[in-house]
C-alpha positions in Angstrom: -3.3 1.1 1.1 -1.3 3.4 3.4 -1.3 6.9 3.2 1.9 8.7 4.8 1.9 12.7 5.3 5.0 14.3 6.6 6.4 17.4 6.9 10.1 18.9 7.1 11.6 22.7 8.0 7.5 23.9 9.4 5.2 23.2 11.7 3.0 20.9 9.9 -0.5 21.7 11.5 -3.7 19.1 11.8 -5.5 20.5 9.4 -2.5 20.4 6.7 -1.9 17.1 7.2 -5.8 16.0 7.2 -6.3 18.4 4.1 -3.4 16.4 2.6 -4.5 12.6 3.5 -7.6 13.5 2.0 -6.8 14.8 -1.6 -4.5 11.8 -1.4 -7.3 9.4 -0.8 -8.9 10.6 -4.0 -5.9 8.9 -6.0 -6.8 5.3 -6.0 -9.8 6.1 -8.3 -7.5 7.0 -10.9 -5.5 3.7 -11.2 -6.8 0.5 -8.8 -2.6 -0.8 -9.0 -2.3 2.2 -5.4 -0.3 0.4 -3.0 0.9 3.6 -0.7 1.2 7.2 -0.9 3.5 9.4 0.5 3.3 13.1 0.7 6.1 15.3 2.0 5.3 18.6 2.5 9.1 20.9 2.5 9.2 24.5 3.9 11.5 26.4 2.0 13.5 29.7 2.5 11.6 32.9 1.6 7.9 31.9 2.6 8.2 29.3 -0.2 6.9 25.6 0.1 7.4 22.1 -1.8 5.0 19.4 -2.2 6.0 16.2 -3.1 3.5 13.1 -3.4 4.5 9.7 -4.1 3.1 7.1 -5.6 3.7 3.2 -5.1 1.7 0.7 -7.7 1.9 -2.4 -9.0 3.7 -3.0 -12.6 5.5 0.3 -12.7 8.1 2.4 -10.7 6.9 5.0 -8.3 5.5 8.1 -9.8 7.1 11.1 -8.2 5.0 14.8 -8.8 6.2 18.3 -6.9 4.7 21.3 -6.5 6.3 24.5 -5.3 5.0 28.2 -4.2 4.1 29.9 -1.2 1.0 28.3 -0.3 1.3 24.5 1.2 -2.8 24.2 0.5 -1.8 25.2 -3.2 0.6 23.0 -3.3 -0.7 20.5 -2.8 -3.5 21.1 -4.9 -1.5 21.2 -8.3 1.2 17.9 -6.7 -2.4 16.0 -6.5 -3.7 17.5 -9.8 -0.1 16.3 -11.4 -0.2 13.1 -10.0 -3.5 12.7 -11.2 -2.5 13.1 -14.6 0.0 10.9 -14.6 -1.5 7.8 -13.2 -4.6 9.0 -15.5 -2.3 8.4 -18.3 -0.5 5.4 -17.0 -3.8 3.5 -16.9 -4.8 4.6 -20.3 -1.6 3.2 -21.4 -2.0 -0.3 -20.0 -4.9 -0.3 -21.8 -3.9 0.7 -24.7 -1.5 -2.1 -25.0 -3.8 -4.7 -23.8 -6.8 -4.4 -26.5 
């Protein structure tokens, strides 16, 4: 699985991008189908910043969650915690149809 943290319109420091790649790394637990992850971290005009996380799996499209405010660590808090939620569901789905 490969884990890709970039950032556009800041300067993305080391500890952003580690704080980043490790939330990510939480994901896999929610669904084992992970492939890669992709975070893209925006800065925006007026202090304001986007988070967007992507996820690649197997039997499904990629899942796509964005966060925005004026704290990058915040966002991508509540990008992870959204993403989280959906592959949380996307699992219990697959389940659902199987049994």
């Amino acid at each position: 699985m490969r884990i890709d943290v970039t950032g556009r319109h800041f300067d993305m420091t080391e500890a952003i991008s580690s704080y980043a790649e490790t939330k990510a790394e939480k994901l896999p637990k929610f669904y084992n189908g992970v492939q890669e992850i992709e975070v893209v971290l925006e800065g925006l005009p007026h202090s304001e910043f986007l988070a967007e996380v992507r996820v690649d799996v197997v039997k499904h499209s990629t899942f796509v969650a964005k966060a925005k405010g004026e704290d990058v660590y915040g966002c991508i808090d509540q990008s992870i915690e959204k993403m989280t939620r959906q592959l949380t569901d996307f699992k219990q789905k697959l389940k659902d149809t199987r049994g």
